[in-house]
N, C-alpha and C positions, 0 to 999 in steps of 0.2 A: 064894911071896911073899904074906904077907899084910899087908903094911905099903898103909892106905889113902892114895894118892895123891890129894891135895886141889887141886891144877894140873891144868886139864882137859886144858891143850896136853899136859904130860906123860903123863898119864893116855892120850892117843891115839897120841901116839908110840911108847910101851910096846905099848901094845893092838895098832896095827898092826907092829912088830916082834915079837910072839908070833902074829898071821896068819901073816905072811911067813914064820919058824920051821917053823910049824907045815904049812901048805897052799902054800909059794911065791910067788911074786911075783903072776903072774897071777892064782891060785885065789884068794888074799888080795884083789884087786881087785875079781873076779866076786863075791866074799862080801859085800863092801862097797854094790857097785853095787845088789844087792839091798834094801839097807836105806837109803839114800841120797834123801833127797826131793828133787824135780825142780820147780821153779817152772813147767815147761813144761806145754802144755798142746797137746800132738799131735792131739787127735780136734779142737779146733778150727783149729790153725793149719795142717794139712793142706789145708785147702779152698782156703788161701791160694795152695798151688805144687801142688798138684794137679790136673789139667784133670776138668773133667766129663765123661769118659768112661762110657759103658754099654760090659756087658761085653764086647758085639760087636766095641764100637767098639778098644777096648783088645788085643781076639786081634789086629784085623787089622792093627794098630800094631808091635804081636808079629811078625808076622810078616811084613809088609815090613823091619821092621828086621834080622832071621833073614835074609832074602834078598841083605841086604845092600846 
């Protein structure tokens, strides 16, 4: 098809139904997710729900948790 589609919504609808065609459902998402930009900002909001552990401190977390 070479007929330029000038509707972005269709333009994406198409595009992601030739993913899906082509690589499946999943594949098609993992392909996407790759190019997808993310407002989030992980290396700062981690500090947020993350405890200040050293590494020590973190094994033996590890491992009473393991013990059960």
């Amino acid at each position: 098809m070479n007929t330029i589609i000038s509707d972005p919504v269709e333009l994406r609808r198409q595009g992601f139904e030739a993913l899906v065609r082509t690589l499946g459902w999943v594949n098609a998402v993992r392909f996407l997710q790759q190019y997808e930009t993310s407002r989030l900002d992980y290396t700062r909001e981690r500090d947020q729900f993350l405890p200040e552990w050293d590494a020590e401190t973190l094994a033996q977390k590890l491992q009473e948790r393991s013990r059960g």
